[in-house]
C-alpha positions in Angstrom: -11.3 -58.8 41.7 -12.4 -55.4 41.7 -16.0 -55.0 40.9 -16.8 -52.4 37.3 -18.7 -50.0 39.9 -15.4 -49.6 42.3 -13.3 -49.4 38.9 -15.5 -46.3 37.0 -15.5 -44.9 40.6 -11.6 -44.9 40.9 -11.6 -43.7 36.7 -13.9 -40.6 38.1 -12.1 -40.3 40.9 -8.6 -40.2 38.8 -10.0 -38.0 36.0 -11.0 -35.3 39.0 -7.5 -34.9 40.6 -6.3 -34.3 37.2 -8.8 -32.0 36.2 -8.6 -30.1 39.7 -4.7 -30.2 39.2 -4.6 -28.5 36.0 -7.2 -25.9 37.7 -4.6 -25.6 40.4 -1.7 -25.3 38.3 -3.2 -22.8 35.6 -4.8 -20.5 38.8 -0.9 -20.8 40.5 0.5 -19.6 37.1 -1.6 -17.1 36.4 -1.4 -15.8 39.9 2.5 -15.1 39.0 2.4 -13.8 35.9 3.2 -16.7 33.9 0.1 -16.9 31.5 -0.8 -13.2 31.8 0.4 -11.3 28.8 3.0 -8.9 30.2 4.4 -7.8 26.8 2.6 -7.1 23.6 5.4 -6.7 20.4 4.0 -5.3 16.7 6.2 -5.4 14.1 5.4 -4.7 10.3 3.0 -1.3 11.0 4.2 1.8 9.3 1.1 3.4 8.5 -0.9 1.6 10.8 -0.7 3.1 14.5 0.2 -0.2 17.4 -2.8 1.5 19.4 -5.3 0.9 16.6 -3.8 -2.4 15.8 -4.6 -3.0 19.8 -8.0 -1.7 19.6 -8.9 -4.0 17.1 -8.0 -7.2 19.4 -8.8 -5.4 22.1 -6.1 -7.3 23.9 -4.6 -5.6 27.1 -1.6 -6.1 29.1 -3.1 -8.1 32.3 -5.3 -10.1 30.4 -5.0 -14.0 30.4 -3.5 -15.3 27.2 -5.6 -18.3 27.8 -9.0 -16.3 27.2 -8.4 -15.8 23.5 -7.9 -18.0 20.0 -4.8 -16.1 17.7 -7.2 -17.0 14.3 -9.9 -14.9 15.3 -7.7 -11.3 16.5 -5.9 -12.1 13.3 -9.3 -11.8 11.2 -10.1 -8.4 13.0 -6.6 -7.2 12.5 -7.1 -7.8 8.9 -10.4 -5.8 8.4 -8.7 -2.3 8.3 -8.3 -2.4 4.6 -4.3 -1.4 5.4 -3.6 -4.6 6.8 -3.3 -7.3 3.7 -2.1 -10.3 6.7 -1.7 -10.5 10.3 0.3 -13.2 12.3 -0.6 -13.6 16.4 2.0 -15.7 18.3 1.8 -16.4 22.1 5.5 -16.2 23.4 5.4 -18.0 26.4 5.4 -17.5 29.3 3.6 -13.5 29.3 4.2 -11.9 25.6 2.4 -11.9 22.7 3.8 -11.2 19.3 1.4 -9.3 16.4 3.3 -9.0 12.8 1.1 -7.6 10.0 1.9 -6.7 6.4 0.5 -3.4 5.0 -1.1 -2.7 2.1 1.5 -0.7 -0.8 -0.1 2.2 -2.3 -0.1 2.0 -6.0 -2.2 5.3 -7.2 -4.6 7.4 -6.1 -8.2 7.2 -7.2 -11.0 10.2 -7.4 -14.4 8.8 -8.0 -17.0 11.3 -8.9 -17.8 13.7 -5.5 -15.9 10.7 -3.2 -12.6 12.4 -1.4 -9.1 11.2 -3.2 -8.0 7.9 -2.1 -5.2 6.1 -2.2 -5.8 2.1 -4.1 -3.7 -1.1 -4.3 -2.5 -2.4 -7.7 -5.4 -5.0 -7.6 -7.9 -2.5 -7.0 -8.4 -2.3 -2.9 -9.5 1.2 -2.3 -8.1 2.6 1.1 -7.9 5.8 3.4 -8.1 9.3 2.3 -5.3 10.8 0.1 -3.0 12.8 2.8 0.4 14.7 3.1 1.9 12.2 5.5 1.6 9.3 3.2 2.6 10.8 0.3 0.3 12.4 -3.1 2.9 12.1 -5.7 1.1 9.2 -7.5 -0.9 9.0 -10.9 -4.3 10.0 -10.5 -7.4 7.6 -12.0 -10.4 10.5 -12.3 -14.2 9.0 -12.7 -17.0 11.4 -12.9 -18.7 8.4 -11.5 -18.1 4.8 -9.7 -15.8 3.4 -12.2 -17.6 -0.1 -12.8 -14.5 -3.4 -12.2 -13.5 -3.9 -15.6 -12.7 -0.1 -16.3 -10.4 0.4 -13.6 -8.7 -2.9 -13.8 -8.5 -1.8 -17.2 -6.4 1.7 -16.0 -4.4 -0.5 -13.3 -2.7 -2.7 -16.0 -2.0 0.4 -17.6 0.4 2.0 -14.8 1.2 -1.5 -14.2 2.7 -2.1 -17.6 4.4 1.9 -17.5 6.0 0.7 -14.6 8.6 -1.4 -16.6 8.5 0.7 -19.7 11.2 3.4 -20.2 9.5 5.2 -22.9 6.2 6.2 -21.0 7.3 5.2 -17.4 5.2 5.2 -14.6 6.6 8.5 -12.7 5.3 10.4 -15.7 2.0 9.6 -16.2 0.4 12.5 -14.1 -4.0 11.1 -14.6 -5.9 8.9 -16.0 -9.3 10.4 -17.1 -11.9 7.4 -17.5 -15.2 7.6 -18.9 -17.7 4.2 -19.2 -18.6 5.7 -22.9 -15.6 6.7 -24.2 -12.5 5.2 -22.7 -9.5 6.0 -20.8 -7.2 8.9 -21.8 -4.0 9.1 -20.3 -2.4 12.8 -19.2 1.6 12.8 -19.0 3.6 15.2 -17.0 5.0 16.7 -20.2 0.8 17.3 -20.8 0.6 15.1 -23.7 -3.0 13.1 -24.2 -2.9 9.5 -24.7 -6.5 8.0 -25.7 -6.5 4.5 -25.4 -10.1 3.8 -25.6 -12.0 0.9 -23.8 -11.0 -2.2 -23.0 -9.3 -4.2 -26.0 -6.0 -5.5 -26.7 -3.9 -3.3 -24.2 -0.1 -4.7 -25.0 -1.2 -4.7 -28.9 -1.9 -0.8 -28.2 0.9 -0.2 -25.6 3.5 -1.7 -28.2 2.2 1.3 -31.1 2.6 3.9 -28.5 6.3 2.9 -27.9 6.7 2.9 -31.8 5.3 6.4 -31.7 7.0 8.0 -28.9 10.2 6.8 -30.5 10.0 8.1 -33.7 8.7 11.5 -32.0 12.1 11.5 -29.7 14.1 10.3 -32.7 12.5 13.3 -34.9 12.9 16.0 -32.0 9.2 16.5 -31.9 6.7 16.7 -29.0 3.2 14.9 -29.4 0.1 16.6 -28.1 -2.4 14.1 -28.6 -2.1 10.2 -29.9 -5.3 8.2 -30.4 -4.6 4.3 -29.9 -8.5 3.4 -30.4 -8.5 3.1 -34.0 -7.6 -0.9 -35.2 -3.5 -0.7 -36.4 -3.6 2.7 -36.6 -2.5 5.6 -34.8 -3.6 9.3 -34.9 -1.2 11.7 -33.6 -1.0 15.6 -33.2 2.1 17.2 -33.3 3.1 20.3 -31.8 4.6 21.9 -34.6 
């Protein structure tokens, strides 16, 4: 029988041609191309330019796609605050596939002397405001940082206009928001809404709809309706 000291040598000995095999076969591989990445695909960028998307891997064509795990590029793809998820899949034998999904722009935010920006329904603030990407969107206006609970506050305002057809989310034009006083809202027609701080919003929402009703079904145009007063509403007419 064979002695435990010839059998762990044989094991090592084993365990070495397979380990100088898979060298062998990896180096012949990559030699021809077959692990390299050769072809780099991006889908789901539309404000996002491929080139910053590949600056943020810094992945290059050439490069073994051996040398690098998909979770962490997918983390640094994600930190442009654009890029909500990001999905890195090695096609072999040379490509690599990146597919992100952007960020929607829901309004645009102006917070004391900070440049216009565009923001996310749940309150992600991104780039600067800019002709490309469009400004016709309602405007929340701070004179300072609008603390969270403010400007969720104004978010569930556009986001309940968005299925109203009385006061509809294309024409609300600003949202002024002050931490003492409230939030007014400024339609296109120019008509101020003042819905105060942060209380029952549907309770309040549901009186406006009452009141822009019986102002359409009267053939009279509101100039100002106050919504902060408990079940009551205070409006002035344009007479």
């Amino acid at each position: 029988m064979l002695n435990q000291s010839l059998i762990n040598y044989l094991y090592g000995l084993l365990a070495g041609s397979i380990i100088l095999m898979s060298f062998i076969l990896v180096f012949t591989l990559n030699l021809h191309g077959y692990l390299t990445i050769q072809y780099i695909k991006i889908e789901g960028n539309y404000r996002v330019s491929g080139s910053e998307i590949l600056k943020r891997t810094n992945l290059t064509k050439g490069e073994s796609s051996l040398l690098f795990f998909d979770s962490d590029l997918e983390r640094k793809i994600e930190k442009s605050p654009w890029i909500m998820d990001a999905n890195i899949t090695k096609i072999l034998p040379n490509s690599v596939s990146i597919e992100v999904k952007e960020a929607e722009i829901f309004c645009l935010i102006k917070q004391g002397e900070k440049s216009l920006k565009y923001i996310t329904d749940s309150g992600i603030i991104l780039d600067d405001a800019n002709i490309d990407f469009g400004l016709d969107f309602p405007v929340i206006i701070s004179e300072n940082i609008l603390e969270p609970e403010l400007l969720e506050y104004a978010l569930s305002i556009l986001k309940i206009s968005k299925y109203d057809s009385v006061l509809n989310f294309e024409h609300i034009s600003e949202l002024n928001v002050s931490s003492i006083y409230g939030i007014t809202v400024v339609t296109t027609e120019g008509v101020n809404v003042f819905f105060g701080l942060r209380e029952n919003l549907q309770e309040r929402w549901n009186r406006l709809k009452r009141t822009f009703l019986f102002s359409q079904n009267s053939n009279i145009k509101q100039e100002y309706i106050d919504l902060s007063l408990k079940d009551k509403v205070v409006v002035k007419y344009d007479l």
